[in-house]
N, C-alpha and C positions, 0 to 999 in steps of 0.2 A: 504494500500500500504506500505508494509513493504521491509524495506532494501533493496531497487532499486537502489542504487546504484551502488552494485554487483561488484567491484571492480573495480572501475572507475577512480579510480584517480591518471589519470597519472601527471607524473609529468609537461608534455609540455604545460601543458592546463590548463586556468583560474581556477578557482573555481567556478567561475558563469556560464560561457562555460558548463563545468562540470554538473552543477544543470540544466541548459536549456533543456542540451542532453537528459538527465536522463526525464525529467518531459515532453517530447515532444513526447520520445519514450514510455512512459507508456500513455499519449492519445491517439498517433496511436494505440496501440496494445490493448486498451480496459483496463489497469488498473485504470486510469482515467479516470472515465464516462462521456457523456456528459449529462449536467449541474449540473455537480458534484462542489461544491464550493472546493475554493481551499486556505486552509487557514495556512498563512505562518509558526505561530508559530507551527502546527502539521506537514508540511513539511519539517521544517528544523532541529526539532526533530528526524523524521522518516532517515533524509538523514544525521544526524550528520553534522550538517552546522548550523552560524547564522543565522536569520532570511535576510540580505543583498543581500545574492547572491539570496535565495529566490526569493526576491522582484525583483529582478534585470531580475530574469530568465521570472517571469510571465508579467513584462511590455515588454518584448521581444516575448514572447509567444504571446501576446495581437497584437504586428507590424504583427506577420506574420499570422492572422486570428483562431490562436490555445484558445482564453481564450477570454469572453471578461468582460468588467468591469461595473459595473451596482452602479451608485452611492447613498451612503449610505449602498451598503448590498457587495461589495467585487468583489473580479475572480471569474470568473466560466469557466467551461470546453465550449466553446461556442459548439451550439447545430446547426449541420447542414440541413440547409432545405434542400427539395428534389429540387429546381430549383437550391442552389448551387452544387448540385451531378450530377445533369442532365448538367449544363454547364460545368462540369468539363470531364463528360466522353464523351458529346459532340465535345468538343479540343481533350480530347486526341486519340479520336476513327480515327481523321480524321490525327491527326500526327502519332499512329501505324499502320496505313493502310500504309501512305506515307512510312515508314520506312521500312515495310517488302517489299512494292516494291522494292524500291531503292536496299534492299538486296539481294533481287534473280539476280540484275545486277551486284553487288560490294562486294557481302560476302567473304570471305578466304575457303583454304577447308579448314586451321585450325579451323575458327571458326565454323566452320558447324559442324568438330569433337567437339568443344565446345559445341555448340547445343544440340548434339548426345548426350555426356556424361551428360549433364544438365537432360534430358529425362529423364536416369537410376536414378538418383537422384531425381525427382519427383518421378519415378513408386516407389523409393523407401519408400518416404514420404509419397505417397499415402496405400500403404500396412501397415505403422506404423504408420496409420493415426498423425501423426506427423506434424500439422500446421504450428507448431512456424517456424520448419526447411524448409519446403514447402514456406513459405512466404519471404524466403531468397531465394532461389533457383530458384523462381518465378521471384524474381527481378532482380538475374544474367539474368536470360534466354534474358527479355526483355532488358537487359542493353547487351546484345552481339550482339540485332538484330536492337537496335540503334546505336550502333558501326559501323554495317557493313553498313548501309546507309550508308556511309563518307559523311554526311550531318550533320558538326559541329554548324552549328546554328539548327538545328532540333533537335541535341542531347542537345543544351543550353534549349531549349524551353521545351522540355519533363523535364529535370532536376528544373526546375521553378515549375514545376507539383507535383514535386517528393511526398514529403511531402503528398499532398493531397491525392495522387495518392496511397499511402503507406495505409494512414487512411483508404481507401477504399478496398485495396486489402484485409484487416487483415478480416472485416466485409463480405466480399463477398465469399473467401475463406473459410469461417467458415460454412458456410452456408451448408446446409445438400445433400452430392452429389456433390458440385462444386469441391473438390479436383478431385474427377475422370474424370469428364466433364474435367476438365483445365488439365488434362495430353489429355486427347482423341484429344484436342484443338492441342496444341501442336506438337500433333505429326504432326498429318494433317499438319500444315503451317510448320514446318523444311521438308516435303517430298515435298508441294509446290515450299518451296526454294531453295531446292539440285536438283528437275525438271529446276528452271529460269522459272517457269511460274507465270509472274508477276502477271495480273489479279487475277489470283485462289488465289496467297498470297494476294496480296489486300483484297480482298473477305474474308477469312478466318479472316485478324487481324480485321479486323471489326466486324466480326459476333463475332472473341470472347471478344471482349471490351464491345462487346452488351451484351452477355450473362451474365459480371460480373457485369455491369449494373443491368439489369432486376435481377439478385440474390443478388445485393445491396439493388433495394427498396421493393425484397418481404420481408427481413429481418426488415425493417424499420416497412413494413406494417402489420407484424407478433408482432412485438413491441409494436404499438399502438396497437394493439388488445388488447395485453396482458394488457398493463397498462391501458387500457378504460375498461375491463372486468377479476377485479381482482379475487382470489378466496376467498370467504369467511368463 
């Protein structure tokens, strides 16, 4: 993991703030592996910092479930089971269900033109097979269709997810085929939403929280394979 920092350092913000961001965003998006050990004096070489903010960054990382600490041998990148992946998409499947209801009663036509233009921007990620930018644009989409529920504690409670939600998306989306399935998704529930036909959007965020479910843990189960039947 070399030079993650990538010019981060603004001026408004800690240094440890800073190194947290940096080090949280490289284990959502797979440059930190899980149970990758994470060892401060090679960190804070890599990221041009003392080892302080380091330390400071991975006992914070450790509160919000990202590292955990094993005594005697250091951080590690903590390694998620599948029942906390399954309770996680289990919340959230039943808050973007709620949420795309709530939308087809309460959206803008602005945001719908939002929606609209989000689309062109996956088809276009999808064509340039371009994940990194796909998993941004992913995350507008569903952050415009939590907006439009104007259900401000629903939008608090998905945002509590965020994080996890993120670590998930990067692993699911990669996965061979789900960029196109997650535009095809897409479309479907923005045509459910611009109809107001609640149910069908219902219907639709569900099944597609299921789908990046199910292409979460064949990834997982593609993994253990690999690492239980190395090649020799």
């Amino acid at each position: 993991m070399k030079n993650i920092l990538n010019g981060k350092l603004e001026n408004y913000k800690p240094l440890r703030e800073i190194v947290f961001e940096t080090l949280r965003e490289a284990i959502i998006n797979g440059q930190l592996k899980a149970g990758e050990r994470l060892m401060e004096v090679q960190l804070a070489e890599e990221l041009g910092v003392s080892r302080t903010p380091v330390r400071e960054a991975i006992r914070k990382l450790e509160l919000e479930g990202f590292v955990v600490m094993l005594p005697r041998k250091g951080a590690y990148v903590a390694d998620l089971s599948t029942k906390d992946i399954a309770d996680v998409f289990e919340i959230r499947s039943a808050l973007e269900s709620l949420a795309a209801a709530l939308a087809c009663e309460r959206i803008t036509d602005e945001e719908l033109d939002e929606l609209e233009r989000l689309l062109i921007k996956v088809a276009d990620c999808v064509a340039k097979d371009d994940l990194e930018t796909l998993i941004e644009v992913d995350t507008q989409f569903h952050d415009v269709l939590y907006r439009a529920s104007r259900n401000d504690r629903l939008v608090q409670i998905i945002n509590n997810l965020r994080e996890q939600i993120q670590r998930f998306r990067t692993t699911s989306l990669g996965t061979p085929g789900r960029m196109r399935e997650t535009l095809e998704e897409h479309k479907q529930l923005v045509e459910a939403i611009t109809a107001r036909n609640v149910e069908l959007a219902r219907r639709l965020a569900l099944e597609h929280i299921e789908n990046a479910e199910n292409r979460m843990m064949e990834a997982i189960r593609e993994e253990m394979r690999s690492s239980s039947n190395p090649r020799k």
